[in-house]
C-alpha positions in Angstrom: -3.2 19.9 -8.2 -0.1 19.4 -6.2 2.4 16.1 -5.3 3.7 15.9 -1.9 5.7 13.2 -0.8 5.7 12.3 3.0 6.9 9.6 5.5 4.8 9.1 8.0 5.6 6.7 11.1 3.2 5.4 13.7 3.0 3.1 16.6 1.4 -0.3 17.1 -2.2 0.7 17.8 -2.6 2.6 14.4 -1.7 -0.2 12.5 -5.1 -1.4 11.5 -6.5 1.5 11.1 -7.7 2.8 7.6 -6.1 6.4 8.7 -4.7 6.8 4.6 -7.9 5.7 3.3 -10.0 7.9 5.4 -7.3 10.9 4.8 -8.4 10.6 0.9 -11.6 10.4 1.5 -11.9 13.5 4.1 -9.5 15.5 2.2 -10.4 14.2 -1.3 -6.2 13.3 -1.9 -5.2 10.6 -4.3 -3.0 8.8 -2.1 0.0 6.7 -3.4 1.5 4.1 -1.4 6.0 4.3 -2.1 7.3 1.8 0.5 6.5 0.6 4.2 7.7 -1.1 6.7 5.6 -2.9 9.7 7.3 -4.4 12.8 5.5 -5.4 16.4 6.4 -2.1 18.1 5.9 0.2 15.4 5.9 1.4 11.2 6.6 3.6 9.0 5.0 4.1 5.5 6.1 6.4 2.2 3.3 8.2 0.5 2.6 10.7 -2.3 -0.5 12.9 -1.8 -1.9 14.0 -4.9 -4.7 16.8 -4.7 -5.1 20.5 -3.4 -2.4 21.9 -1.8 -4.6 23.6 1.0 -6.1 20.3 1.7 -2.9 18.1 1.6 -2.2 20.9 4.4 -5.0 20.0 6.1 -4.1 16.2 6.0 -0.7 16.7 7.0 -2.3 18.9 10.3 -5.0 15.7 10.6 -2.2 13.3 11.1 -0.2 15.4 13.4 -3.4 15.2 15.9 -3.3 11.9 15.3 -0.5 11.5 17.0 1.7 10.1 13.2 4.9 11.8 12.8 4.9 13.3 9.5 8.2 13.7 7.8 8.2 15.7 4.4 10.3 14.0 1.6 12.8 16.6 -0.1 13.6 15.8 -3.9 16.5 16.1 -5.2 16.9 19.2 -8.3 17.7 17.3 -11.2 20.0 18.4 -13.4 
C-alpha cells in the first residue's frame, strides 16, 4: 500500500458532486480529507490516497479527465 498526498482544485459545477467518494470506490483508495477550501467561483481540497500505487495512478488520470487539477504534495525529508 502506498500514501500519496494531492491538492486537487475544481470549479463551481463539481462542487456537489461525490467525485472523492466515487474515486474510492472505483479505485478501491482510502481517501483522507487534510484541508479545503470552498468559495462561489471555485475550491480546492487536500487529500491523502491510501491504496495501490497503480490504482492511485489510475485516480489521479480519472480526475485529470475530469477536468480537476491535480497538484502532487512534496514532503519534506526529515532529518
Amino acid at each position: 500500500m502506498a500514501l500519496e498526498r494531492y491538492t486537487l482544485t475544481f470549479n463551481t459545477l463539481m462542487r456537489n458532486q461525490p467525485i472523492l467518494y466515487n474515486l474510492g470506490k472505483k479505485y478501491r483508495l482510502i481517501v483522507t480529507l487534510e484541508k479545503a477550501n470552498l468559495s462561489d467561483e471555485a475550491g480546492w481540497v487536500q487529500v491523502a490516497f491510501n491504496g495501490d500505487p497503480d490504482e492511485i495512478q489510475r485516480a489521479v488520470a480519472d480526475l485529470n479527465t475530469m477536468g480537476v487539477f491535480v497538484t502532487p504534495i512534496e514532503l519534506a525529508p526529515i532529518s
